[in-house]
C-alpha atoms as a printed R data frame, in Angstrom:
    type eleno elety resid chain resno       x       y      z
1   ATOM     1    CA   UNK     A     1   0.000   0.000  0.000
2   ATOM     2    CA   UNK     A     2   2.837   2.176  0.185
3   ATOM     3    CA   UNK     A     3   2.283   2.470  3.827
4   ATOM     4    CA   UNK     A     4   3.545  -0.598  5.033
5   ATOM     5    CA   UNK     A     5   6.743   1.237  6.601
6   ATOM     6    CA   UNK     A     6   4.639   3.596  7.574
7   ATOM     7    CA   UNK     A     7   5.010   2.797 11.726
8   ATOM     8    CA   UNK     A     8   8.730   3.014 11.907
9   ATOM     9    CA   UNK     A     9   9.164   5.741  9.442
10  ATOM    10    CA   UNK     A    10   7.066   7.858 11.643
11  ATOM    11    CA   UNK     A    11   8.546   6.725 14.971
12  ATOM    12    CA   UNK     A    12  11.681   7.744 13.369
13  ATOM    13    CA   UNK     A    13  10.227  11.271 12.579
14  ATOM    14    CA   UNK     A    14   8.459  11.616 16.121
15  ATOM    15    CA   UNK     A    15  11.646  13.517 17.519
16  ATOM    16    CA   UNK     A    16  11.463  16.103 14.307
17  ATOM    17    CA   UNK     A    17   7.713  16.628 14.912
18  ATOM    18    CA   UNK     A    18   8.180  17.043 18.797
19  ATOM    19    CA   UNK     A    19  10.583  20.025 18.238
20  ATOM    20    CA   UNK     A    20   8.548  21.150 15.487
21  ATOM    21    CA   UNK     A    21   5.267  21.403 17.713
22  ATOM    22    CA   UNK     A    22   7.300  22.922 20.442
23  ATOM    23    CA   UNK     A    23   8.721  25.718 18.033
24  ATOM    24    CA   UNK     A    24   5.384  26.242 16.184
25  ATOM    25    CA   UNK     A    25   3.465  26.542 19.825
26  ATOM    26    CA   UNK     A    26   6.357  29.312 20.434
27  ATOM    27    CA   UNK     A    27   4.309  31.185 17.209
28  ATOM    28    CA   UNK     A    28   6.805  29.335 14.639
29  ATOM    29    CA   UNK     A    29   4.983  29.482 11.652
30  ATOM    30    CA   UNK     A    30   7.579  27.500  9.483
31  ATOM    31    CA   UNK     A    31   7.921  25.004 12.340
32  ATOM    32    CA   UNK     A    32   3.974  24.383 12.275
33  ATOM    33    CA   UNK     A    33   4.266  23.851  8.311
34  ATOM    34    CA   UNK     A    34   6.716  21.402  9.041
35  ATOM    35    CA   UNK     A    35   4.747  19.577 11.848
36  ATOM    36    CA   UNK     A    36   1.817  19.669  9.286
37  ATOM    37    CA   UNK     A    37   3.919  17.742  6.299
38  ATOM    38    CA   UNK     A    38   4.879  14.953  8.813
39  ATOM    39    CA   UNK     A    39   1.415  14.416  9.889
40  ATOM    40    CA   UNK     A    40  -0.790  15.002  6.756
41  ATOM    41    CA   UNK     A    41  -0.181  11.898  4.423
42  ATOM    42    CA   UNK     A    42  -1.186   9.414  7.207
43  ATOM    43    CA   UNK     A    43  -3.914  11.410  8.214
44  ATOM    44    CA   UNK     A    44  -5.479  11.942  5.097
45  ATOM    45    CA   UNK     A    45  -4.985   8.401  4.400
46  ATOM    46    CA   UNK     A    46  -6.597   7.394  7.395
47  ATOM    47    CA   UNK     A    47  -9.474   9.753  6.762
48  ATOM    48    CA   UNK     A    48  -9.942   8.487  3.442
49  ATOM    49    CA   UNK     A    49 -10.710   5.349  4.617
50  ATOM    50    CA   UNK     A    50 -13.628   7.285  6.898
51  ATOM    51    CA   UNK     A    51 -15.233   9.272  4.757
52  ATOM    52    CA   UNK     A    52 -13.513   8.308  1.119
53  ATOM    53    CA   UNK     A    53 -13.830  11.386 -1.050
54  ATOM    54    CA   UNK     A    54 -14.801  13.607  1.682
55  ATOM    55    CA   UNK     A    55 -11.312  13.305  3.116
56  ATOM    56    CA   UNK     A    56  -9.604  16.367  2.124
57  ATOM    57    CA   UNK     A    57 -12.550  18.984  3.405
58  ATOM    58    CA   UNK     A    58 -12.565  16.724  6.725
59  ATOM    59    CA   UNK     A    59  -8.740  17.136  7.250
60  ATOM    60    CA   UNK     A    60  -8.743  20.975  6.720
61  ATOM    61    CA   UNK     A    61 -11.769  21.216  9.209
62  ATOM    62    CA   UNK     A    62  -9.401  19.288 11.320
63  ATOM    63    CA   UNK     A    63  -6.164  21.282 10.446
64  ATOM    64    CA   UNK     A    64  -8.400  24.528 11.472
65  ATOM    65    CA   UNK     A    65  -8.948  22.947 15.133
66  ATOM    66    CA   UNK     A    66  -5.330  21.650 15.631
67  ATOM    67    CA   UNK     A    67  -4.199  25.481 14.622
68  ATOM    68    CA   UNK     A    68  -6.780  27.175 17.091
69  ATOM    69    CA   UNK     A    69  -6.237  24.254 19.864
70  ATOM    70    CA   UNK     A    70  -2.409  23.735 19.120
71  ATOM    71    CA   UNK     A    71  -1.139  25.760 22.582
72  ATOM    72    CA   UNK     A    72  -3.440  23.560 24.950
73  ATOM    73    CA   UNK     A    73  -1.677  20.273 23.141
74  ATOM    74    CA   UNK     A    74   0.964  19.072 25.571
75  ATOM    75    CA   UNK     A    75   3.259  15.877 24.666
76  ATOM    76    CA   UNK     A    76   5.750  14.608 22.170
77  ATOM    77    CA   UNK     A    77   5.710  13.914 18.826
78  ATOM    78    CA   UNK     A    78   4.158  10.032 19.096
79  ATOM    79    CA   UNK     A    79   1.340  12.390 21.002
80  ATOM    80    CA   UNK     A    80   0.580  14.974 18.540
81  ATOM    81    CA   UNK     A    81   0.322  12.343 15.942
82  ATOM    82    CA   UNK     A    82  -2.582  10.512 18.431
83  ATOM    83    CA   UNK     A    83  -3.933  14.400 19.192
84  ATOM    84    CA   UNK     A    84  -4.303  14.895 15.569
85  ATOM    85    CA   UNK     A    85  -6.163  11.625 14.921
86  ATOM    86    CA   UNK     A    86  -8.691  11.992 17.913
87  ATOM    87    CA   UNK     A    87  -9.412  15.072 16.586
88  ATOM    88    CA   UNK     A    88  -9.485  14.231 12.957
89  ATOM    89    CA   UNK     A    89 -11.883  11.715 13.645
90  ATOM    90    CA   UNK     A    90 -14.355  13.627 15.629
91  ATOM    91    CA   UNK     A    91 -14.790  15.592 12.554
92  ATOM    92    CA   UNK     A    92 -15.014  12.791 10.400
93  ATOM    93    CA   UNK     A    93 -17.933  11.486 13.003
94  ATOM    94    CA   UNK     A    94 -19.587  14.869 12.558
95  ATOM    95    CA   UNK     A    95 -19.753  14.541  8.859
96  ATOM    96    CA   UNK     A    96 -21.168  10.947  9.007
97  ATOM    97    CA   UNK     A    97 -23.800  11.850 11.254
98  ATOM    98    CA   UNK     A    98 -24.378  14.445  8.699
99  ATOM    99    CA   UNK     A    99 -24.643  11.908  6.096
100 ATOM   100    CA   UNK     A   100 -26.991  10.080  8.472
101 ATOM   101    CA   UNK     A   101 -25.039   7.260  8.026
102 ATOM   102    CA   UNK     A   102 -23.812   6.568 11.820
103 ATOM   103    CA   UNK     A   103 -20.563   4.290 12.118
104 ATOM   104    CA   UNK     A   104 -22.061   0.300 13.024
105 ATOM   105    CA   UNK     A   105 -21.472  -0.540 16.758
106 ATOM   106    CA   UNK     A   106 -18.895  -3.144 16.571
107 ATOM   107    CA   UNK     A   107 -17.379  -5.556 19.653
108 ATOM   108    CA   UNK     A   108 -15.099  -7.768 20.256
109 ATOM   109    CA   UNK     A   109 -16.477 -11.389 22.400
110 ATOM   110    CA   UNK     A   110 -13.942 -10.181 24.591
111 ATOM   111    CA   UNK     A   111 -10.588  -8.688 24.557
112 ATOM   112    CA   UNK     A   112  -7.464 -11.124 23.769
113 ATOM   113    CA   UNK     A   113  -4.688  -9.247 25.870
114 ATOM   114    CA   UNK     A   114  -1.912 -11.772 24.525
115 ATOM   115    CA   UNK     A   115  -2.817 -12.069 21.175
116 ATOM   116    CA   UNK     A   116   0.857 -11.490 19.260
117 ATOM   117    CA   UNK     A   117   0.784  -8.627 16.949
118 ATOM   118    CA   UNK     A   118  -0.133  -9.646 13.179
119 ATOM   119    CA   UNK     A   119   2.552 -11.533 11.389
120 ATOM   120    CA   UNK     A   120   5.015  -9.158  9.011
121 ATOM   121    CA   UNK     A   121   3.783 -11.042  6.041
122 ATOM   122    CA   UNK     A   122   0.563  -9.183  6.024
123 ATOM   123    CA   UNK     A   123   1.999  -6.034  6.165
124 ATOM   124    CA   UNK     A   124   4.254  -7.268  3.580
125 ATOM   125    CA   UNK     A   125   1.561  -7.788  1.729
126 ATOM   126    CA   UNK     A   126   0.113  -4.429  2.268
127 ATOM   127    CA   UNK     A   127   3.362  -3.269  0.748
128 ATOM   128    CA   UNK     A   128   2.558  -4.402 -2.241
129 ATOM   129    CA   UNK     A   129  -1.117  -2.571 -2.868
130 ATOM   130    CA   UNK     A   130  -1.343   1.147 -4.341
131 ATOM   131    CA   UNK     A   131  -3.023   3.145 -1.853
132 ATOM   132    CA   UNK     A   132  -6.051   2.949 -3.094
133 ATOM   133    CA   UNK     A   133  -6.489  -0.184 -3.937
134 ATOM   134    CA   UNK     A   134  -5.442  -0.729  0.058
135 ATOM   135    CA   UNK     A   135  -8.145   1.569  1.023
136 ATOM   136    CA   UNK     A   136 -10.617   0.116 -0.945
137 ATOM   137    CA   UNK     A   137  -9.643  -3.110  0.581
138 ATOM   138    CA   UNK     A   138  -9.983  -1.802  3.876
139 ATOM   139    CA   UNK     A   139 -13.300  -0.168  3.418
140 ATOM   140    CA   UNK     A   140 -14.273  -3.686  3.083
141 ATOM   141    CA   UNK     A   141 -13.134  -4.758  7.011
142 ATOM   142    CA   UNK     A   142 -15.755  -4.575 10.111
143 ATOM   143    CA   UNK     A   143 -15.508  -0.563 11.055
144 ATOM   144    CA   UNK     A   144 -13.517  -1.789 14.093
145 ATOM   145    CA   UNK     A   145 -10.878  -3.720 11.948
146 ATOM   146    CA   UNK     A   146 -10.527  -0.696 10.019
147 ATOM   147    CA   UNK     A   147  -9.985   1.590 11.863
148 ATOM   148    CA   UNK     A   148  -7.621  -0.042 13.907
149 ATOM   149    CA   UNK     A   149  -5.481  -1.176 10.542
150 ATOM   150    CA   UNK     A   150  -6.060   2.763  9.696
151 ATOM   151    CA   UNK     A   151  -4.637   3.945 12.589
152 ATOM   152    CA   UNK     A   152  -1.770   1.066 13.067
153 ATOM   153    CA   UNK     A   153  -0.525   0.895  9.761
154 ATOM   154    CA   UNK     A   154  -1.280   4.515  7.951
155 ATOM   155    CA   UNK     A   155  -0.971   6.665 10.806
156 ATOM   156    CA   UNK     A   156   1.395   4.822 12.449
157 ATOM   157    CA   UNK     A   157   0.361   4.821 16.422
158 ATOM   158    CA   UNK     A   158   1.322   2.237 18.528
159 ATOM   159    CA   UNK     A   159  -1.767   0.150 20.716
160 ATOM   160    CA   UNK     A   160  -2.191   1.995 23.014
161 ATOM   161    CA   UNK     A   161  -2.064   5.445 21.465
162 ATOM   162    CA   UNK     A   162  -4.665   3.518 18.729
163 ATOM   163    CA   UNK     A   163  -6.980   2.534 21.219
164 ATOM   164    CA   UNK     A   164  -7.250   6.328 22.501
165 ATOM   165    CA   UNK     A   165  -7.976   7.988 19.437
166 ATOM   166    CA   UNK     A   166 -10.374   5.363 19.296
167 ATOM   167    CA   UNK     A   167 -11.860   5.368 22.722
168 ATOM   168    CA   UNK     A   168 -11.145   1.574 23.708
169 ATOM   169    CA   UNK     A   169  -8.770  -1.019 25.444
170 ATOM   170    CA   UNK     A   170  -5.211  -1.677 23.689
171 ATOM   171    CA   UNK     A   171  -6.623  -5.296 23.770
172 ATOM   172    CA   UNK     A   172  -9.117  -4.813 21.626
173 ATOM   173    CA   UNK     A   173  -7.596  -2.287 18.978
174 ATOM   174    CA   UNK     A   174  -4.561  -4.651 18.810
175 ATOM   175    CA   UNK     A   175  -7.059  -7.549 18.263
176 ATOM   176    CA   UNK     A   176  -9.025  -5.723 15.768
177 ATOM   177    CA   UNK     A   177  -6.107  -4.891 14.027
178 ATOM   178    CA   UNK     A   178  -4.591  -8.371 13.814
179 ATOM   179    CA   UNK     A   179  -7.924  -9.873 12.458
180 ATOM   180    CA   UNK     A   180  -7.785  -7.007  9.808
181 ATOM   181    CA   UNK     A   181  -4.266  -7.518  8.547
182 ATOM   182    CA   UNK     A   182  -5.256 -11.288  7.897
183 ATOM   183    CA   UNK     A   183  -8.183 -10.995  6.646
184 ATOM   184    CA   UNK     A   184  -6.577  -8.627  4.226
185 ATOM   185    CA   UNK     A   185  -3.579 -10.816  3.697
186 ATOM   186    CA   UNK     A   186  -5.385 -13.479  2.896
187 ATOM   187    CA   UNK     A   187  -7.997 -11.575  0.566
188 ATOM   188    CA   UNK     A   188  -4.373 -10.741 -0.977
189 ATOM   189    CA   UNK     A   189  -3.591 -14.764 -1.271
190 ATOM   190    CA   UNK     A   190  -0.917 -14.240  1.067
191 ATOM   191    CA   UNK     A   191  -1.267 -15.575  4.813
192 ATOM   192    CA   UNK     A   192  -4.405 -17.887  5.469
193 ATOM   193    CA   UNK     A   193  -3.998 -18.477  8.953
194 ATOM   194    CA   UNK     A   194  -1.002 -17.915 10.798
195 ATOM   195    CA   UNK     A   195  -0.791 -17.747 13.979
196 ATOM   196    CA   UNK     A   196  -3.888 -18.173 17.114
197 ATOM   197    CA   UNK     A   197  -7.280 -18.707 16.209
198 ATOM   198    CA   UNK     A   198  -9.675 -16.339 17.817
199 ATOM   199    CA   UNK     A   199 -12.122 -16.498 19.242
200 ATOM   200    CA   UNK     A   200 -15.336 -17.284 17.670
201 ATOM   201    CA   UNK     A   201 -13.489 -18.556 14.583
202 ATOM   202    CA   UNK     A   202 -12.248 -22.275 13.471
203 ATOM   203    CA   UNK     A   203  -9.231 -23.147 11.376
């Protein structure tokens, strides 16, 4: 998907985006331009697999709230990313409620703590997709599952940063991620089923 990197290229950029945010909440214009090129392509990504074509409009609404809201944001660069989703999101909620088409309640039977994370050969296979073709794949996924693949793989959060942009337990974002990656490896003909079963599935 192009994106498959995505987690440790942005890990690697989370010191450059802390000093940025810290400059640009000193009224460092240039520094806020830079903090917005390291966090735009994974958030539009990710919003594009909210609201599709809406995406763009939905990230400037956003970019407008992080501006006015930027000197109460306190944290690092891993944090600004997760501030920038949460509020991304909410906006993209707003517009689907617009739309009248409310995101489907989704749960887990129950969270799996020790799951492992999913195997590299799904995101390997993610590697492999153009970005919209990934997207289109993902739109496909239980809301839960995508979302959490969004958030792991585009954006590039860790679990538990995931599961507070998204309002739930690291277990359960890290589960709904792993059952996302395979199902989209294997829609992909790569893994089948690697790894645990879980629960309420057979081999």
């Amino acid at each position: 998907m192009g994106q498959g990197g995505e987690p440790r290229r942005a890990k690697e950029r989370d010191g450059e985006l802390g000093a940025a945010v810290e400059r640009a909440q000193a009224g460092d214009e240039d520094a806020f331009a830079v903090a917005y090129r390291l966090v735009q392509p994974g958030l539009l990504g990710y919003l594009r697999g909210l609201v599709g074509d809406d995406a763009e409009d939905v990230a400037s609404d956003a970019w407008l709230e992080i501006a006015r809201d930027l000197g109460r944001f306190r944290g690092d660069g891993a944090g600004f990313r997760g501030w920038t989703a949460t509020i991304a999101r909410h906006r993209a909620l707003d517009l689907l409620r617009r739309r009248r088409t409310r995101p489907q309640a989704t749960a887990l039977e129950q969270d799996l703590h020790d799951l492992p994370a999913a195997h590299n050969t799904a995101e390997q296979a993610m590697e492999t997709l153009s970005t919209r073709r990934a997207l289109d794949l993902i739109a496909g996924l239980p809301r839960d599952q995508g979302e959490a693949v969004l958030l792991r793989v585009v954006v590039g959060l860790d679990g538990p940063a995931a599961a507070r942009v998204l309002g739930k337990r690291p277990g359960a974002v890290r589960t709904a991620a792993y059952r996302g990656l395979r199902r989209l490896a294997r829609d992909l003909g790569g893994v089948t089923d690697e790894g645990p079963p879980t629960l309420g599935e057979s081999r």
